[in-house]
Backbone as JSON, one array per atom type, in Angstrom:
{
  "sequence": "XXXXXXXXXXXXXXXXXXXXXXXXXXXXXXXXXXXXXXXXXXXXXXXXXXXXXXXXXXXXXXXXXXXXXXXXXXXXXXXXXXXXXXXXXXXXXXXXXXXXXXXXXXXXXXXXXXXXXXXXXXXXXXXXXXXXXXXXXXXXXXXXXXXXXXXXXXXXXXXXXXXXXXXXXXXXXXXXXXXXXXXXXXXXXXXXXXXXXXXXXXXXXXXXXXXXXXXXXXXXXXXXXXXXXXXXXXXXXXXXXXXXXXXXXXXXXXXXXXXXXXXXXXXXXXXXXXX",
  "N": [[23.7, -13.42, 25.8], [24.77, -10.49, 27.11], [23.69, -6.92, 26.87], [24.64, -3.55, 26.55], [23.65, 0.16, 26.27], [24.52, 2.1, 23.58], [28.09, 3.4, 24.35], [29.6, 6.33, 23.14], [32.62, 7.3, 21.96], [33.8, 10.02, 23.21], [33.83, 13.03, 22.36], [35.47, 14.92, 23.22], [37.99, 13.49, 22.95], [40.84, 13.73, 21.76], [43.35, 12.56, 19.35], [47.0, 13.37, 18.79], [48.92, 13.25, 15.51], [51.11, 12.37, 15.96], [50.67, 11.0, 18.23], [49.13, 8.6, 17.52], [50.66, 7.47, 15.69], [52.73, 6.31, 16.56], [51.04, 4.56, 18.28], [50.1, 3.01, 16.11], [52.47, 1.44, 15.67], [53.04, 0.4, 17.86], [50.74, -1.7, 17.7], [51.63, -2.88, 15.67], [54.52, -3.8, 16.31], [53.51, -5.23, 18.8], [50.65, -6.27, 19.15], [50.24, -7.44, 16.6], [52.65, -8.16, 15.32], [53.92, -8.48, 13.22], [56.27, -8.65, 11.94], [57.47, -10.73, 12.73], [55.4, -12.9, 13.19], [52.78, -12.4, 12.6], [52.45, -11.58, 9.65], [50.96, -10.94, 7.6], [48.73, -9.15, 8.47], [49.59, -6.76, 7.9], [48.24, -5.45, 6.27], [45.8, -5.11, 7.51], [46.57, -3.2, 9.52], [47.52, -0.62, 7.33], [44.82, 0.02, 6.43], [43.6, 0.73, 7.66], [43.97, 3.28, 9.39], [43.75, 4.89, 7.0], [41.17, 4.34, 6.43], [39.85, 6.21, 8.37], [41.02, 8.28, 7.95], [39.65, 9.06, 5.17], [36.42, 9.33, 5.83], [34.18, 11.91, 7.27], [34.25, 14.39, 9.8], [32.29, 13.21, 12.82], [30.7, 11.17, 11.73], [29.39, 8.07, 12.02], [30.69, 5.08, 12.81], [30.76, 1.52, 12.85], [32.24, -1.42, 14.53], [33.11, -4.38, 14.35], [34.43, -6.69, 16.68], [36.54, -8.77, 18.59], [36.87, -7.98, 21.56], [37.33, -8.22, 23.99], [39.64, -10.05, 24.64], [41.75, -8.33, 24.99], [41.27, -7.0, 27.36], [38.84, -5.63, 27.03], [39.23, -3.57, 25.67], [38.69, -1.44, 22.62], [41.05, -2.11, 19.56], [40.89, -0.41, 17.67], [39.57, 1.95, 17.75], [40.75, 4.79, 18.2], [42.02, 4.86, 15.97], [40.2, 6.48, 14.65], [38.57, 8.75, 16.19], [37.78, 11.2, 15.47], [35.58, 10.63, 14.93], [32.09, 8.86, 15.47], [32.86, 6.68, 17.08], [31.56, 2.68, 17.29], [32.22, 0.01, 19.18], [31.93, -3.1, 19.41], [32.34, -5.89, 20.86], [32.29, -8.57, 19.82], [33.19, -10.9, 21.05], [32.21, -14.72, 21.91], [30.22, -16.47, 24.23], [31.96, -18.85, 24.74], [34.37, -17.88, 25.53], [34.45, -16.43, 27.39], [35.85, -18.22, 29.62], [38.71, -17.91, 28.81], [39.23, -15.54, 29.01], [41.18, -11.97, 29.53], [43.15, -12.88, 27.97], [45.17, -12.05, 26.02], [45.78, -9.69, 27.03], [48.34, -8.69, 28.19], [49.79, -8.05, 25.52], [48.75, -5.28, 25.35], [50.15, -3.59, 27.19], [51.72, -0.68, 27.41], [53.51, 1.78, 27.39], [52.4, 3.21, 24.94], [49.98, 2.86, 24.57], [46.26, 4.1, 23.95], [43.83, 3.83, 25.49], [40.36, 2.89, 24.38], [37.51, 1.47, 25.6], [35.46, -0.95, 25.31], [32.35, -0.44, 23.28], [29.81, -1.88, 23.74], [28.43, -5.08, 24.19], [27.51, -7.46, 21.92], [26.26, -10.25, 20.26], [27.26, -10.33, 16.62], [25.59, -11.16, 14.99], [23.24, -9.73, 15.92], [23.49, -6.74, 16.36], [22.49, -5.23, 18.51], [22.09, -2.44, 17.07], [20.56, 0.27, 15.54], [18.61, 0.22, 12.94], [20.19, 0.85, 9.78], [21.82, 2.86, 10.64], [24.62, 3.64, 10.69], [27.46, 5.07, 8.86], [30.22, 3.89, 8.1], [31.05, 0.53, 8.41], [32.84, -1.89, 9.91], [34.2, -5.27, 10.04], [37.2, -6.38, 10.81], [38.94, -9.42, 11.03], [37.36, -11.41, 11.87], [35.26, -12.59, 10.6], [35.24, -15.42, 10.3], [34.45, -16.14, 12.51], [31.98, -17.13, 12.9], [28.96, -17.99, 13.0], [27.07, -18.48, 11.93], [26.58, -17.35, 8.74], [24.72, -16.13, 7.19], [23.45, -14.98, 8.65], [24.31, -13.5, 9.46], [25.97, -11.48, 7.56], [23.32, -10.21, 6.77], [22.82, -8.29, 9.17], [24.53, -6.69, 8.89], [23.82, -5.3, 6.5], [21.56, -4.53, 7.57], [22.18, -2.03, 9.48], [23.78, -0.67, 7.99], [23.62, 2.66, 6.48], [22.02, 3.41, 3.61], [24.25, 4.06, 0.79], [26.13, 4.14, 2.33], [29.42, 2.65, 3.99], [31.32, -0.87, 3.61], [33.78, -2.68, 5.52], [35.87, -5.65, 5.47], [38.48, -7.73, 6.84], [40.1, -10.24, 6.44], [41.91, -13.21, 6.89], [43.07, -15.76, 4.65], [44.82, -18.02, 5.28], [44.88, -19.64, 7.86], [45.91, -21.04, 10.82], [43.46, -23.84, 12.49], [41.92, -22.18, 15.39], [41.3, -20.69, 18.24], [39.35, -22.54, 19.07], [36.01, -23.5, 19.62], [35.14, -21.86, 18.38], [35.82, -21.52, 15.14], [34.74, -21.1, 11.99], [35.42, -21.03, 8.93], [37.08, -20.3, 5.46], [37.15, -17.76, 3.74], [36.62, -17.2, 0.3], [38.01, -14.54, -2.15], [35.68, -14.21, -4.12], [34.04, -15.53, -2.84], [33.13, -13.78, -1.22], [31.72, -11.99, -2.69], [29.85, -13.55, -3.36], [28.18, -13.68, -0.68], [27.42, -11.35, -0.18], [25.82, -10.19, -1.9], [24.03, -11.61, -2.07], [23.0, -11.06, 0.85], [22.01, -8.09, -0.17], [24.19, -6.58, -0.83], [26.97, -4.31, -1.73], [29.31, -5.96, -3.86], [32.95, -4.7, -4.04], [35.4, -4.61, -4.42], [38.8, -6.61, -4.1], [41.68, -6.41, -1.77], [44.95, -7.68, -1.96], [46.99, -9.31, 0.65], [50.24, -10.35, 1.03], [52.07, -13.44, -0.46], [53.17, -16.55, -1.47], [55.88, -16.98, -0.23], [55.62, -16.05, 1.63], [53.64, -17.32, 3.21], [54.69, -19.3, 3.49], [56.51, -18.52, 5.33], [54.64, -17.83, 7.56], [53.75, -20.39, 7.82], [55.88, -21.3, 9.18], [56.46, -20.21, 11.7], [54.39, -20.7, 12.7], [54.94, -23.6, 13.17], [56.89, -23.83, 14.37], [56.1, -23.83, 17.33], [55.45, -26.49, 17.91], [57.36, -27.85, 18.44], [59.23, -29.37, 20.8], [60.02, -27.53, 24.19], [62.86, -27.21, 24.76], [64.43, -27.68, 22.1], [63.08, -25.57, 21.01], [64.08, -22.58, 21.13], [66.53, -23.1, 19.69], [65.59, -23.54, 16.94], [64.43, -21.47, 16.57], [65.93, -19.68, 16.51], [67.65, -20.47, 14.42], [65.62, -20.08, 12.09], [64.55, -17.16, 12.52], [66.69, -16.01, 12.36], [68.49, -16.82, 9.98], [66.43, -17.1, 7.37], [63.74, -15.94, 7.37], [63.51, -12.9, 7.06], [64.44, -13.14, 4.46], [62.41, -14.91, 3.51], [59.71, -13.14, 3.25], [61.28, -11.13, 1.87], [61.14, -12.33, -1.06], [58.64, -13.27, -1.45], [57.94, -10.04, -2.14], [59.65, -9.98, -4.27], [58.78, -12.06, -6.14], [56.41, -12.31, -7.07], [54.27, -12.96, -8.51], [53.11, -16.32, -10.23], [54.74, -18.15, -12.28], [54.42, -20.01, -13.81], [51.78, -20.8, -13.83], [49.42, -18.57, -14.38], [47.32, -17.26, -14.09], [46.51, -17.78, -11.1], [46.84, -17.22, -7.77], [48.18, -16.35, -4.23], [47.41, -15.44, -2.08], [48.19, -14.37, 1.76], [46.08, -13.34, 3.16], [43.7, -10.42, 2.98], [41.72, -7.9, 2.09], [38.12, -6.44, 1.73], [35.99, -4.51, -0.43], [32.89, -3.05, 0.31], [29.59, -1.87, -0.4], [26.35, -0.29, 0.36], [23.4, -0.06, -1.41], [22.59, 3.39, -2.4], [19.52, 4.37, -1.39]],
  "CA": [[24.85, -12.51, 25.89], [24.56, -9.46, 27.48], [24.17, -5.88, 25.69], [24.22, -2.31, 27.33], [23.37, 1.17, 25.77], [26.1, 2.66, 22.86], [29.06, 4.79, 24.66], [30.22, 6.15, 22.14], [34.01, 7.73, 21.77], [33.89, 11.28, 23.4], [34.4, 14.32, 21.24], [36.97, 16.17, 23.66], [38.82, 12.98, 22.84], [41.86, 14.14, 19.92], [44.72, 12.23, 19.09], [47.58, 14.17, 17.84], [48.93, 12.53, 14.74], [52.73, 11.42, 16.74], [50.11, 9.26, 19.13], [48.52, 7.98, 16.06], [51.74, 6.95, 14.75], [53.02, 5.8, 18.02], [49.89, 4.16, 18.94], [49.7, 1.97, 15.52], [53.78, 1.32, 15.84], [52.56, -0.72, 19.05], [50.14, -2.64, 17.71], [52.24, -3.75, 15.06], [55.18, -4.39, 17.22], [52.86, -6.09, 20.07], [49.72, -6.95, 19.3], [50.27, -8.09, 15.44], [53.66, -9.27, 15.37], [54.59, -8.37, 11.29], [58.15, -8.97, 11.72], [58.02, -12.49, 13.22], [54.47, -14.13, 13.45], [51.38, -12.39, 11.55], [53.15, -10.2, 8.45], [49.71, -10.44, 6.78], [48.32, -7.58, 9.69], [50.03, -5.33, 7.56], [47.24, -4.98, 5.4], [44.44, -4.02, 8.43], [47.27, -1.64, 9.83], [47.65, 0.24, 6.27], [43.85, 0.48, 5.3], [42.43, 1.4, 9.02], [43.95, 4.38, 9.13], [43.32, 5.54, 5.64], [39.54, 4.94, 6.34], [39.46, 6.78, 9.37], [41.25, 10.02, 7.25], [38.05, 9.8, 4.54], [35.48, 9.72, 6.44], [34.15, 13.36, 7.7], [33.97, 14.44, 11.16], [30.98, 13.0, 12.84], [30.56, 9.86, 10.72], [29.04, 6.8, 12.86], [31.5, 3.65, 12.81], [30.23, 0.09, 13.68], [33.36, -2.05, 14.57], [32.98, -5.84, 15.1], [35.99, -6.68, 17.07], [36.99, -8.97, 19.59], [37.65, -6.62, 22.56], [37.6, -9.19, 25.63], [40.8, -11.1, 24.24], [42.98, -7.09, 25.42], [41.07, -6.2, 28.45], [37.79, -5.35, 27.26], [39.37, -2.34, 25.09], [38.87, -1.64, 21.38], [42.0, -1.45, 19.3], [41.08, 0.1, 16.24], [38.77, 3.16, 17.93], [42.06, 5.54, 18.21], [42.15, 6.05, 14.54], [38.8, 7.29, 14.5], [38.38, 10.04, 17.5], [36.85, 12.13, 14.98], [34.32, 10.15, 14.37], [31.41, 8.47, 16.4], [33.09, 5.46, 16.79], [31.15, 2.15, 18.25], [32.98, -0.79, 19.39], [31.09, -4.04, 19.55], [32.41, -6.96, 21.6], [31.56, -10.32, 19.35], [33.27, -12.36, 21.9], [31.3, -15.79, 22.52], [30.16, -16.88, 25.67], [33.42, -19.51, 25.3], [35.37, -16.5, 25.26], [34.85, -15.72, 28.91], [36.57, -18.36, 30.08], [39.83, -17.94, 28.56], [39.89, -14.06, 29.56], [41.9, -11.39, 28.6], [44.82, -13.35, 27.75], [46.48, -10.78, 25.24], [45.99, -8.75, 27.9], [49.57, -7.94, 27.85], [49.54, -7.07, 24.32], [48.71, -3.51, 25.42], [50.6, -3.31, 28.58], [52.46, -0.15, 27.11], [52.73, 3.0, 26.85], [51.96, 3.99, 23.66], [48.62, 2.6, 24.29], [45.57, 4.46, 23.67], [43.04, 2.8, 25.17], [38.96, 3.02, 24.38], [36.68, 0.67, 26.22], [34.41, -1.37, 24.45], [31.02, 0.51, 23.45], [28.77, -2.62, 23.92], [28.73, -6.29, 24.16], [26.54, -8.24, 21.69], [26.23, -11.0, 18.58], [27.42, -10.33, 15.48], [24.6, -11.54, 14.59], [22.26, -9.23, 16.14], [24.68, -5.8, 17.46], [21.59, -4.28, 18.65], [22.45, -0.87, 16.52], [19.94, 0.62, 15.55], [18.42, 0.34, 11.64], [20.64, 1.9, 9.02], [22.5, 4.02, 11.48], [26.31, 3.23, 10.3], [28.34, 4.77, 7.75], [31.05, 2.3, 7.85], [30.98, -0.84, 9.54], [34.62, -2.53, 10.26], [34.69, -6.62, 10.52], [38.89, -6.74, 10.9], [39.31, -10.59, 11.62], [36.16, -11.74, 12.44], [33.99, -13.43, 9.87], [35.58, -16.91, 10.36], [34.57, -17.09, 14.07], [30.71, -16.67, 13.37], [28.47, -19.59, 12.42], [25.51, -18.29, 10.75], [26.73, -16.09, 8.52], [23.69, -15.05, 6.53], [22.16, -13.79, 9.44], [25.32, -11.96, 9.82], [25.67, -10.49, 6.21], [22.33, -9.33, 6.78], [22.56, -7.62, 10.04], [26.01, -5.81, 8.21], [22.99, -5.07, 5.54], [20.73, -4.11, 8.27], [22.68, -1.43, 10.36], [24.48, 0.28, 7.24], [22.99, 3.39, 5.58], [21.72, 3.64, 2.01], [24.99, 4.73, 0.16], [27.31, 3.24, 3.36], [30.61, 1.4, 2.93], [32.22, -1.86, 4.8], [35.32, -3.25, 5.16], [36.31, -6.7, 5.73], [39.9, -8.12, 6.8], [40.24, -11.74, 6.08], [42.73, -14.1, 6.46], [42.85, -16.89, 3.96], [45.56, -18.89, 5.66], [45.16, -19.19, 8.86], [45.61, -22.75, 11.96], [42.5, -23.74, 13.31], [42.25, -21.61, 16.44], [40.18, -20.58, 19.22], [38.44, -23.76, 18.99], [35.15, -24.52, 18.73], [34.66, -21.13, 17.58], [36.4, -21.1, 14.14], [33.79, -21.81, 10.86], [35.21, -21.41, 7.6], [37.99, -19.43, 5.1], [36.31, -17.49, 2.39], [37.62, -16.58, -1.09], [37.4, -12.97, -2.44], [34.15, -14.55, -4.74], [33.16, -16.4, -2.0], [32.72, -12.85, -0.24], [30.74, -11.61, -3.7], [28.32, -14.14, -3.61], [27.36, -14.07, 0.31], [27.41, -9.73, 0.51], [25.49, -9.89, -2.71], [22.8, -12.02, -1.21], [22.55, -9.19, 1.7], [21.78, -7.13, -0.65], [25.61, -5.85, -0.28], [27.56, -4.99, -3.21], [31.03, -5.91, -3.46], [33.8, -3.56, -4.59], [36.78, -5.31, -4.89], [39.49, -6.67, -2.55], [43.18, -6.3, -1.59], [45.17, -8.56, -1.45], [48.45, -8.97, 1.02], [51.21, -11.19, 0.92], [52.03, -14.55, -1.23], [53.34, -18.14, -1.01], [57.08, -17.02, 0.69], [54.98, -15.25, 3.09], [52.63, -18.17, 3.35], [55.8, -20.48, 3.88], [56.99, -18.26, 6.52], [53.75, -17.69, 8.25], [53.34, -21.41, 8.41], [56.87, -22.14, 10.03], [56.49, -19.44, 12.83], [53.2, -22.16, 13.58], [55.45, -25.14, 13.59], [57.75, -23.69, 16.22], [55.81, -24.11, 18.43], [55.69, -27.6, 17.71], [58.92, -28.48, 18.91], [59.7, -28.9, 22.1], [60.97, -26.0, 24.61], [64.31, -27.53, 24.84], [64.73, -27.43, 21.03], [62.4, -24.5, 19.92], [65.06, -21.67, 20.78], [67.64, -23.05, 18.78], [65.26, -23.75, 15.62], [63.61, -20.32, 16.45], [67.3, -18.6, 16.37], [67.71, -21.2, 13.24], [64.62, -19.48, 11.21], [64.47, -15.8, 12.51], [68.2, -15.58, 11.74], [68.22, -16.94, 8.39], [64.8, -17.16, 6.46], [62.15, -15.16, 7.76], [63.48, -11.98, 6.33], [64.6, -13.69, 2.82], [61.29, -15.02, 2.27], [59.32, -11.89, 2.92], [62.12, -10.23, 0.79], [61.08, -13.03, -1.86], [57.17, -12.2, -1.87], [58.25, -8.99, -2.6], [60.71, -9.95, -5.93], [58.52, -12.46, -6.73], [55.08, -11.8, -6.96], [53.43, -13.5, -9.81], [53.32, -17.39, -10.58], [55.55, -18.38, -14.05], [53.84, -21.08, -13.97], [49.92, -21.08, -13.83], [49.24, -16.88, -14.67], [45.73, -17.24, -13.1], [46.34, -18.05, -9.48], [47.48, -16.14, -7.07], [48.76, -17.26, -2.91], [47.78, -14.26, -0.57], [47.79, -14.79, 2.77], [44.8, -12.47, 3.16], [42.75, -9.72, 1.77], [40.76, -6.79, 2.9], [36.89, -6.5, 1.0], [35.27, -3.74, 0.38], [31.83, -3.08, 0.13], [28.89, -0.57, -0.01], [24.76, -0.5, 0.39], [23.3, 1.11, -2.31], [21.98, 4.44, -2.13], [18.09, 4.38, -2.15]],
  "C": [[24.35, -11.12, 26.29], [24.78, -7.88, 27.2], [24.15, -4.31, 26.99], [24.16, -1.43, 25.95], [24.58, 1.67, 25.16], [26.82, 4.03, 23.56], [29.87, 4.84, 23.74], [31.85, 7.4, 22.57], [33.54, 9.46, 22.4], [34.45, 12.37, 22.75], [35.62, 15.26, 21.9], [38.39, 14.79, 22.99], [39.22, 12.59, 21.61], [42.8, 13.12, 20.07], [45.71, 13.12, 18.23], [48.16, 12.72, 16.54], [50.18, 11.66, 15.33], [52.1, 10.28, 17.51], [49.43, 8.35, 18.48], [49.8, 7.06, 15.65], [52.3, 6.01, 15.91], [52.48, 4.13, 18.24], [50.0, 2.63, 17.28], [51.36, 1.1, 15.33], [53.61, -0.26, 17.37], [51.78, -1.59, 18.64], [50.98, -3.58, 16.34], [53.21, -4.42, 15.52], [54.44, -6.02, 18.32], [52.24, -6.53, 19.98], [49.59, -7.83, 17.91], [51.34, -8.95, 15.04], [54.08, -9.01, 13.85], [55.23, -8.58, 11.37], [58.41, -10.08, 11.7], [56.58, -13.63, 13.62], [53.33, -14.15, 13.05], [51.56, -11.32, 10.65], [51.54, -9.68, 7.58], [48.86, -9.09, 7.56], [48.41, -6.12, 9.14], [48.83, -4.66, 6.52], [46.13, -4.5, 5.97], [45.41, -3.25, 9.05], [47.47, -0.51, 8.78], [45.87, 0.74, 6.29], [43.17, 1.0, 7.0], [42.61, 3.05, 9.23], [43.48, 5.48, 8.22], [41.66, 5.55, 5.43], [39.1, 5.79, 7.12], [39.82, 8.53, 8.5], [40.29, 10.16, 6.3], [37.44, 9.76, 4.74], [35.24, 11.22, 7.02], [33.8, 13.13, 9.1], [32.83, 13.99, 11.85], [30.45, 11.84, 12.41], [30.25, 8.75, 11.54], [29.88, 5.31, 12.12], [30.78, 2.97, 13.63], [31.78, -1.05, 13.27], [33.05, -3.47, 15.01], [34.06, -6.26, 15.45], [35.66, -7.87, 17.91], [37.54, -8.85, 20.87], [38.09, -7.56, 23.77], [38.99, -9.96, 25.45], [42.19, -9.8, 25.09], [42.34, -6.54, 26.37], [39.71, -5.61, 28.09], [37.97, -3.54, 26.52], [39.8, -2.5, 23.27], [40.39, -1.49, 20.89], [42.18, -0.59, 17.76], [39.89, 1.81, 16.55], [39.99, 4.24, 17.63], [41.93, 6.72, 17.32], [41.15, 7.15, 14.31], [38.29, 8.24, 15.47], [37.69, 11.28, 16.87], [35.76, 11.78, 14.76], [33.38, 9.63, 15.78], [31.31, 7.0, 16.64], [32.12, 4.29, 18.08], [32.01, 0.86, 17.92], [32.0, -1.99, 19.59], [32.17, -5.14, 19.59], [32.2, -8.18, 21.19], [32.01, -11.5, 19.79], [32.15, -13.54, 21.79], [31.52, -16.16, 24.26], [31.76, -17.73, 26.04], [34.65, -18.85, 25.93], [36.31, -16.22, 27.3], [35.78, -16.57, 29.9], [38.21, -18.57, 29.99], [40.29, -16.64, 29.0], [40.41, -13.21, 28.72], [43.5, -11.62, 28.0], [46.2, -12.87, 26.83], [45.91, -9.4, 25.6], [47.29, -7.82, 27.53], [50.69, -7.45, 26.9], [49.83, -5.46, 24.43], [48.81, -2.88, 26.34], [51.81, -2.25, 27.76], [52.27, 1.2, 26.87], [52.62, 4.17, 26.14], [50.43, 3.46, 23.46], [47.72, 3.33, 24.53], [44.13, 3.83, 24.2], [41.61, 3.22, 25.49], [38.26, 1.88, 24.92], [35.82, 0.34, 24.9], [32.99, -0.51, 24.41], [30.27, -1.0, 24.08], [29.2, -4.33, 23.68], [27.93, -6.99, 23.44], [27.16, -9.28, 20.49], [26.92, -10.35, 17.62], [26.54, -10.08, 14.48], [23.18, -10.52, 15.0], [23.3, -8.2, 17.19], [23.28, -5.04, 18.19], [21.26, -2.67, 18.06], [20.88, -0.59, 16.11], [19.64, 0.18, 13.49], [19.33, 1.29, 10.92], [21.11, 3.62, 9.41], [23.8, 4.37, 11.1], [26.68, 3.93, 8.59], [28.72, 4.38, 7.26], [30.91, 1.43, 8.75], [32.48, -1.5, 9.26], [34.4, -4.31, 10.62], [36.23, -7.15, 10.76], [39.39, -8.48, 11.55], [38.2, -11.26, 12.64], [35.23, -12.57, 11.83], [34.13, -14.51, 10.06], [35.15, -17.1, 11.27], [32.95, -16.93, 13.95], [30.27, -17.66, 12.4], [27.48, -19.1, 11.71], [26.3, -17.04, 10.13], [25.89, -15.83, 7.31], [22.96, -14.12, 7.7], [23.64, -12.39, 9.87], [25.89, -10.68, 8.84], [24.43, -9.65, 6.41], [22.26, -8.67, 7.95], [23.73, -6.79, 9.53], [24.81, -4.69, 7.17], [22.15, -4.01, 6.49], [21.19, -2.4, 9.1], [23.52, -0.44, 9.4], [23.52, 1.31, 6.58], [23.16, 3.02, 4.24], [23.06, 4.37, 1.77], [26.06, 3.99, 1.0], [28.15, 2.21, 2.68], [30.6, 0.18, 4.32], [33.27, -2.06, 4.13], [35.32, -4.08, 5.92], [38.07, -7.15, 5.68], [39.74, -9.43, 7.26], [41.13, -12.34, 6.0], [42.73, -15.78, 5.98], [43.67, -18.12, 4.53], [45.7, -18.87, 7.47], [45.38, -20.88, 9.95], [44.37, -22.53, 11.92], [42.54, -22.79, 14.45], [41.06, -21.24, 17.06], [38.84, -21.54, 19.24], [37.37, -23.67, 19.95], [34.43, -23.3, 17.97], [35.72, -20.49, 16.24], [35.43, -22.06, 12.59], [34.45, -22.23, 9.56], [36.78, -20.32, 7.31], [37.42, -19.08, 3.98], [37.43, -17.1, 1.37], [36.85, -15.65, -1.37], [35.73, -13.47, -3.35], [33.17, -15.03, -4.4], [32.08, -14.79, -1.18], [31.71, -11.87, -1.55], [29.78, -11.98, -3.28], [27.73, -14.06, -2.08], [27.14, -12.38, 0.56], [26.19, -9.82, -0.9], [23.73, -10.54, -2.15], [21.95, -11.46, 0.04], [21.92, -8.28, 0.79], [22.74, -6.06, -0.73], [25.94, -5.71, -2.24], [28.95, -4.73, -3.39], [31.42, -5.08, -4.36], [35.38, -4.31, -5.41], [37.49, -5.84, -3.69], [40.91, -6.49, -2.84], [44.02, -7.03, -1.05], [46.42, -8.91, -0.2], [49.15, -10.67, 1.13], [51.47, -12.35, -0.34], [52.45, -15.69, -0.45], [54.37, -17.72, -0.15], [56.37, -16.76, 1.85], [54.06, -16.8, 4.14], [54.01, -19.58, 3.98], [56.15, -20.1, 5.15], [56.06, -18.25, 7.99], [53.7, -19.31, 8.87], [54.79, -21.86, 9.67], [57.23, -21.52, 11.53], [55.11, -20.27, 13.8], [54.15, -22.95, 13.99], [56.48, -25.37, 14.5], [57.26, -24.11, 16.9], [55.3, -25.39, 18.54], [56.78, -28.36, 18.65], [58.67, -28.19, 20.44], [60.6, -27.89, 22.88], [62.15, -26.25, 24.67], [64.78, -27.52, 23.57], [63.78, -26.16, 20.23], [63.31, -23.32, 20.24], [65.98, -21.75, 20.02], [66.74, -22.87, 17.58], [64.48, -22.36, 15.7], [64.65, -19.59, 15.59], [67.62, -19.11, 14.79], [66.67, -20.29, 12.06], [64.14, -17.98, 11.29], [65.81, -15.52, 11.98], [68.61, -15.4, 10.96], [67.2, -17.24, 7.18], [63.93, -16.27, 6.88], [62.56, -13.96, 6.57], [63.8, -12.3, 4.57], [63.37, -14.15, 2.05], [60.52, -13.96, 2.5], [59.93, -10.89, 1.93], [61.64, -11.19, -1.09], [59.7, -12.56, -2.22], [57.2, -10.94, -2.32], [58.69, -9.04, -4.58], [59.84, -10.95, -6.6], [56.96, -12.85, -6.29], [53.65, -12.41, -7.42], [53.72, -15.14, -10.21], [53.78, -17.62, -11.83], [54.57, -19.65, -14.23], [51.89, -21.41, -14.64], [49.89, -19.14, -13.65], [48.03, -16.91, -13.91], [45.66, -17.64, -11.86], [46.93, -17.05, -8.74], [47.1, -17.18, -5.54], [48.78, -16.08, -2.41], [47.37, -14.64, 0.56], [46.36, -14.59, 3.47], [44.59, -11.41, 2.5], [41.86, -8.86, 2.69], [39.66, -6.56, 1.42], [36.68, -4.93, 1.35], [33.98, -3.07, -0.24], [30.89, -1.79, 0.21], [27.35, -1.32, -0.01], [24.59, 0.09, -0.68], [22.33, 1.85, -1.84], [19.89, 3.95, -2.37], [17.44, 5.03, -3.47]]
}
């Protein structure tokens, strides 16, 4: 796979806060879909921002993204324009021949758009030793097969004291086949950051089972054939979607079994320790 030298985010380049707002208004609309096909999103659209406002000016970001899937442009640099944000590319070679097919995702314009800094592994970003503040995985750990060597290059590339953040979805299809590994649980993500030498923090969780009901039946549309999936679309956006998201809401907690819990996903979050 092929790497070049880190361009990183240019310092003349501000966002005011309206293209900020704008700018993440689009990706929820367009590229995430919360309303009608990935509600769990809402939990890496709430916490991306909010890391980008505590961090201090200057602050080196390492982003593992998927950039080749929208044109070969990050979508989470934006928030960060104060910072020295790097974008890293963890496409797979399979990658290339499917393209940028949510391309037109970010055919809009409220888009913002930063180029990828660099193209490499996961597994090996080329960064430099304990260069990174924060490091960003947002929907990414499932598509990577070794992942000790990838905990430890997260290990490798963070400063002494440095945080991460992980966005995980626990429920998700198979997809982008043949690169999809595994679904971790928040203890699952203890024991493999802890073995880095990581040390977990806690996690957050978003959604429940209604959500988890609805999430699955916006899959099974597309099941149906095109001659019957508009009616059963118009059938389930019309009357359910918003009732069971309104239901996850009112009902939150299992009566049943007190110790479980049904989130769709979960954001981690982690630090190095200081030397």
């Amino acid at each position: 796979m092929s790497t070049s030298s880190p361009r990183m985010v240019p310092s003349a380049t501000h966002y005011s806060e309206r293209q900020l707002d704008a700018y993440r208004a689009m990706l929820d609309e367009r590229v995430f879909q919360t309303d009608r096909k990935w509600p769990h999103f809402r939990r890496l659209l709430d916490d991306v921002p909010a890391l980008a406002q505590a961090l201090p000016d200057g602050a080196t970001v390492a982003c593992l993204e998927r950039t080749l899937l929208y044109g070969a442009v990050s979508l989470f640099a934006p928030f960060f324009h104060r910072q020295t944000f790097i974008s890293i590319d963890c496409s797979p070679p399979s990658a290339d021949q499917r393209g940028a097919y949510n391309k037109a995702m970010v055919d809009d314009p409220r888009h913002l758009a930063v180029p990828t800094t660099l193209r490499a592994e996961a597994v090996a970003t080329t960064l430099g030793a304990a260069s990174c503040d924060l490091v960003m995985v947002p929907n990414l750990v499932h598509h990577v097969a070794d992942q000790a060597a990838l905990f430890a290059e997260l290990a490798r590339i963070l400063k002494p004291g440095g945080c991460g953040y992980i966005f995980e979805p626990l429920v998700r299809e198979l997809h982008q086949a043949p690169d999809d590994y595994l679904r971790y649980t928040p203890w699952g993500f203890e024991q493999v950051l802890g073995a880095a030498g990581l040390v977990y923090e806690r996690f957050v969780p978003e959604g429940g089972p209604f959500s988890a009901i609805a999430y699955c039946w916006t899959q099974a549309l597309e099941y149906f054939p095109g001659d019957q999936r508009a009616a059963m679309e118009a059938w389930f956006y019309g009357q359910h979607f918003a009732e069971l998201m309104a239901w996850d809401e009112s009902h939150s907690t299992n009566q049943v079994r007190r110790h479980t819990s049904f989130p769709m996903a979960y954001a981690v979050h982690f630090h190095k320790p200081a030397n």
